[in-house]
N, C-alpha and C positions, 0 to 999 in steps of 0.2 A: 504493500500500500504506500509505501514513503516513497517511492519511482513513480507511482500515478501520475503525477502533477508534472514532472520532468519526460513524462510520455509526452503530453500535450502540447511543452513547447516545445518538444520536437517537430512537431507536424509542419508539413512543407508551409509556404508561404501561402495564405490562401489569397484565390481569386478576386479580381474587383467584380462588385455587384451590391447592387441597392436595394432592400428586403423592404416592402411595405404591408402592414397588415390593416386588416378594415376588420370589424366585428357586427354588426345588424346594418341590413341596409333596409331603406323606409323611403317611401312615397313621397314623404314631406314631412317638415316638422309639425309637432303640435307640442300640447301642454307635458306629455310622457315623454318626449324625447330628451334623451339624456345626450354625453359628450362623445360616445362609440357610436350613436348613430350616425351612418351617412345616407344622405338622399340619394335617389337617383340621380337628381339635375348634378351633384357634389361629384358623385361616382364618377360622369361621365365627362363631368371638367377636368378630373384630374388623371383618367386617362387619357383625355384628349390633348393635355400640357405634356405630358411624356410620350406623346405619338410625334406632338410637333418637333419635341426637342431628339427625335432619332431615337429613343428607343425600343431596345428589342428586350420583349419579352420574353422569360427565359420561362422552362418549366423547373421544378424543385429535384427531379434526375439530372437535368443539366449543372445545376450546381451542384450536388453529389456528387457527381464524376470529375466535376473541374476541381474539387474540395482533394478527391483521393487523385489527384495529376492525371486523370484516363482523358481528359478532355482541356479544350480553352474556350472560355466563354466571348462571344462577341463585344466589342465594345459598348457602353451605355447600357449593361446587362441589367433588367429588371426583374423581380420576383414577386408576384401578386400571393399575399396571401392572405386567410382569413380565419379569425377565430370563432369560436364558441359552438358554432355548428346551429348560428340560426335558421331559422325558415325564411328569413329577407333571403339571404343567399339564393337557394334555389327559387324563388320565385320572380326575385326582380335583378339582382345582379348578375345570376349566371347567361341568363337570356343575353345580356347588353357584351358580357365577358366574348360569349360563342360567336354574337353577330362580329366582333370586332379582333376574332381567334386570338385572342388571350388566354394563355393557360395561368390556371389558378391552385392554390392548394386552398385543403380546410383540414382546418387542426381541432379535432374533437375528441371530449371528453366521454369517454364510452358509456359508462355509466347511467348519460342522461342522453342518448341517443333515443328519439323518438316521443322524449318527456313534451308534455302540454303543459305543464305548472308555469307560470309567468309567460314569459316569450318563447310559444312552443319552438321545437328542435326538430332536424329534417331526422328521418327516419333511415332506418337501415335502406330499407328497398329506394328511399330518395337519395341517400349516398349513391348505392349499387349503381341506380340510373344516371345520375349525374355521372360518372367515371365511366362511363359508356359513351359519352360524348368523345373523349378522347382528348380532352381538355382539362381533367379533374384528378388529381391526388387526394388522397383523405389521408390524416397522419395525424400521430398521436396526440393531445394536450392530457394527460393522465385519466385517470377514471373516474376521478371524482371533483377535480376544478380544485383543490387545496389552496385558499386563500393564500399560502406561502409556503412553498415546497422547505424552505428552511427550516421550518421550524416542526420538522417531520420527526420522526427516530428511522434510524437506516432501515431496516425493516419496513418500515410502513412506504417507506419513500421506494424501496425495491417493488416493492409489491403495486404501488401506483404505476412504475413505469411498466414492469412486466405483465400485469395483467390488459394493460391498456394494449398493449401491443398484441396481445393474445387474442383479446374483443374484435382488432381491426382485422387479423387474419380471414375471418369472414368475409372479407371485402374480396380474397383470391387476389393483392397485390403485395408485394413487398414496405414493410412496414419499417421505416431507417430513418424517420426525423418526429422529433418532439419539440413542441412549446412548451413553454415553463409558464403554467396560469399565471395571468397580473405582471407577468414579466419578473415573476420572484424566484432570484435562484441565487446560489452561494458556489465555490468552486467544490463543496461536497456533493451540491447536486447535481454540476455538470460531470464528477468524476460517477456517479452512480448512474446516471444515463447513457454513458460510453460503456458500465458493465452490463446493462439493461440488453446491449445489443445495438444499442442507436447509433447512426453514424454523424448526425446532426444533430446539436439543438439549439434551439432559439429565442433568445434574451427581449425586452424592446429596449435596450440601450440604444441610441441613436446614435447610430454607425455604419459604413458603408460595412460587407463582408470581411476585405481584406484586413481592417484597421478594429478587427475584433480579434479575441486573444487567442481562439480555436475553432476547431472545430464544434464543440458543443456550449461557446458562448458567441453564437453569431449576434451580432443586432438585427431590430428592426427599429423602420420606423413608423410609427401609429400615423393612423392615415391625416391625422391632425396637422402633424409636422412634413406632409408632404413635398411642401415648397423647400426646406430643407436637402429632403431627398434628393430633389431635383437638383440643386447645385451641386450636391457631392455625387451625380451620377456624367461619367467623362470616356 
């Protein structure tokens, strides 16, 4: 275990590339809308600002392969991805995603796959379909959303990333990247996600890929901070 950590900064230099995530997307605002919603009008402005500025949208294998050197990724490389595994997603973003062939990932917590309680969740068979498009990754966020993966016991936190990974095998696709709920992780939880089996995980530190510390502490940045994005994408 004292070598862990000395694993990590061994790993080759990683790739340039700009990680954006989005969490519910909604019609329009009203009185329930909170600071993870985005509109559609929102969605489609700010792909349309990183269409104008030349970028090429990457899928989450592409960066996987550029991560372990099997590949190089295009210049202005972007990576759409998305949390929580709401029902906006499939209903209003992925339509707008597929007209405009953007591939996208969604990082869900398995546990609540298919839940109606608050802001229902897409279902196993709306995963399955979506990923059918040939546009769509679905990848881990733990089983149960833990408000702060740090503040786990190693046990609980093995068992969050192992069994989430086990849930998604159902989907029939390889299962190799984790978000870390709320963007909360420490370097014990990124060293327990690379024993998990994971070959990614992902932080929202606000950071392009290369200028994160490894592989399993990428950034992202919240769709908020997009304009940011945008300048650090070259």
């Amino acid at each position: 275990m004292i070598a862990a950590p000395l694993l990590l900064m061994l790993k080759p230099k990683l790739p340039h590339a700009v990680v954006l995530t989005f969490h519910d997307v909604i019609e329009r605002r009203g009185p329930k809308s909170v600071w993870f919603d985005t509109t559609v009008d929102e969605l489609e402005e700010i792909l349309d600002a990183f269409k104008k500025a030349n970028a090429n949208f990457i899928r989450l294998a592409d960066l996987r392969d550029a991560v372990a050197g099997r590949k190089s990724l295009p210049p202005r490389a972007v990576l759409i991805t998305f949390a929580d595994n709401y029902r906006g997603y499939g209903q209003l973003a992925l339509p707008i995603l597929l007209k405009r062939r953007v591939p996208s990932v969604q990082f869900v917590h398995t546990g609540f796959v298919g839940s109606k309680a608050g802001r229902p969740k897409l279902t196993w068979a709306e995963l399955s379909s979506a990923m059918k498009t040939g546009y769509v990754e679905v990848q881990s966020q733990t089983v149960s959303h833990p408000a702060d993966l740090t503040t786990l016991s190693d046990p609980v936190l093995a068992k969050e990333f192992a069994r989430s990974k086990e849930d998604l095998k159902r989907l029939g696709q390889p299962v190799y990247a984790v978000a870390y709920p709320n963007g909360k992780f420490d370097l014990r939880v990124a060293l327990a996600a690379k024993a998990s089996g994971y070959e990614l995980g992902f932080t929202e530190r606000l950071t392009p890929v290369d200028r994160s510390p490894d592989a399993w502490r990428i950034g992202r940045y919240v769709h908020t901070k997009w304009r940011q994005a945008l300048k650090e994408m070259k």
